[in-house]
Legacy VTK file of the C-alpha trace (Angstrom):
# vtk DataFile Version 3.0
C-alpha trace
ASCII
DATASET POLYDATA
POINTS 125 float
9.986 4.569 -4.498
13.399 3.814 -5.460
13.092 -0.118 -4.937
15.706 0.211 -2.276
14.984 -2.366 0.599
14.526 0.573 3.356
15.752 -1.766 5.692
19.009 -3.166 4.025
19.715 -0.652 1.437
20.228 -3.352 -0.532
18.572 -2.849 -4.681
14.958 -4.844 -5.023
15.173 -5.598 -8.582
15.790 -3.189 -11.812
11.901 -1.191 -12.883
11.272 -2.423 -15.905
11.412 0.182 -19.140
8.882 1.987 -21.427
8.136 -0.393 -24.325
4.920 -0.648 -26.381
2.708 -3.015 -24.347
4.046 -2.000 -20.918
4.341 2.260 -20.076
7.507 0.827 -17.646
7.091 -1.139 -13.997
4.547 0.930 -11.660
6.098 1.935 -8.389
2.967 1.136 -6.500
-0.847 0.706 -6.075
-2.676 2.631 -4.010
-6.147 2.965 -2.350
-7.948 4.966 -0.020
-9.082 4.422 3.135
-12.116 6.931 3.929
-15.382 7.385 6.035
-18.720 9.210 5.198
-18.235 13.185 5.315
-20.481 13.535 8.246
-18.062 11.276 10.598
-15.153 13.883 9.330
-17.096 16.793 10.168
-17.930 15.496 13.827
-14.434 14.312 14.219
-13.321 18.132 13.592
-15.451 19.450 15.863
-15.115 16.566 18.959
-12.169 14.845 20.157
-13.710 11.793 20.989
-15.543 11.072 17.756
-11.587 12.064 16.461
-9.613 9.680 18.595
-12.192 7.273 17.858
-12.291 7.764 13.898
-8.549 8.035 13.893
-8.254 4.198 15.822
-10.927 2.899 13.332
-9.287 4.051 9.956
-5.610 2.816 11.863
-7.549 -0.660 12.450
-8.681 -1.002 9.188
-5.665 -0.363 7.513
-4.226 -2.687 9.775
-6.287 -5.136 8.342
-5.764 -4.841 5.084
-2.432 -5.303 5.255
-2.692 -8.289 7.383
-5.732 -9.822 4.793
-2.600 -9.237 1.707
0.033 -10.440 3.443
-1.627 -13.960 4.088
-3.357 -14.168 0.632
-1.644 -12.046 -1.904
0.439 -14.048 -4.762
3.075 -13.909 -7.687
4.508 -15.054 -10.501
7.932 -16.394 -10.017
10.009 -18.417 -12.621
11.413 -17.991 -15.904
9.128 -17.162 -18.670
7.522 -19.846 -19.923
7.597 -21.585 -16.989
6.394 -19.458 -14.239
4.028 -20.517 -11.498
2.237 -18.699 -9.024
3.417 -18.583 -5.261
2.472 -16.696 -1.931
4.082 -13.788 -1.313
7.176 -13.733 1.550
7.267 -10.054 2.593
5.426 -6.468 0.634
5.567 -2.935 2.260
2.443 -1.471 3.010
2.677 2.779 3.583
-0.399 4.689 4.819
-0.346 8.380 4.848
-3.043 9.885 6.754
-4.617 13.141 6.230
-7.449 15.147 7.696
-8.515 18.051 5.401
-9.263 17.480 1.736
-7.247 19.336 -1.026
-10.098 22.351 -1.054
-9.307 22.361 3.116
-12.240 20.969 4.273
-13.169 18.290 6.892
-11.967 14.522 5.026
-10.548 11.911 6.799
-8.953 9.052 5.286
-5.462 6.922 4.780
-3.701 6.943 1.330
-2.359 3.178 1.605
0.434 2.633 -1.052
1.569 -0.764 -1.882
4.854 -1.314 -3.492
4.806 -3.247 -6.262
7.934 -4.695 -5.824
7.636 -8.543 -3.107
9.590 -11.107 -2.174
8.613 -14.441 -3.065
10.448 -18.053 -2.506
13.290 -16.300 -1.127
13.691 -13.794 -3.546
15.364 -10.845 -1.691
12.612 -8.454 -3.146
12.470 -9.753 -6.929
LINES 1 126
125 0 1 2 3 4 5 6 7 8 9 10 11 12 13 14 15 16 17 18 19 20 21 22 23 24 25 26 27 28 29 30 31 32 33 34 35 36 37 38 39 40 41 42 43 44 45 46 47 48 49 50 51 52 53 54 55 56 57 58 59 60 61 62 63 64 65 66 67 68 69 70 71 72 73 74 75 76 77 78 79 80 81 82 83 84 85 86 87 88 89 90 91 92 93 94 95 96 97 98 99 100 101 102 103 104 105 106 107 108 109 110 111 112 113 114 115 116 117 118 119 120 121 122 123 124
């Protein structure tokens, strides 16, 4: 969240500050991955259904995040003169819970994307 490369250290870029058109750079987007209530309440009361929900929601996020690798873009360039280019490299977190906040029976993955990419050899900006 700190647009450190986790696997270099190394800084991604600056986040961009408050101003009147922009409330400052977002650190990511996020979705969720979920199922109907019914499948969470089986999968809490059989192991197979919950191995095999588990797999499914894994898969899918999988998926995703092999779909926006190969088709998400940027901006790159100086203003004015920017053009739009495939992405190089994006991180992709899920966080998987069970329960919802109240404690009941919810499976599904919190997938984050990180705002920050790297693009045309960018190193992350």
């Amino acid at each position: 969240m700190d647009w450190i490369n986790p696997e270099t250290g190394e800084s991604m870029s600056t986040p961009r500050k408050p101003g009147e058109v922009r409330k400052g750079s977002p650190l990511f987007a996020e979705m969720t991955i979920n199922a109907p209530k019914a499948l969470s309440v089986a999968a809490a009361l059989h192991p197979d259904v919950s191995a095999a929900l588990d797999a499914a929601q894994q898969d899918a996020l999988a998926e995703i995040r092999r779909f926006l690798g190969q088709h998400s873009v940027t901006l790159a360039g100086p203003r004015g003169a920017q053009e739009v280019v495939p992405i190089e490299q994006m991180q992709v977190v899920g966080i998987r819970h069970k329960t919802s906040r109240a404690g009941d029976p919810h499976r599904h993955i919190h997938m984050q994307i990180g705002t920050r990419i790297w693009a045309l050899g960018s190193g992350g900006h």
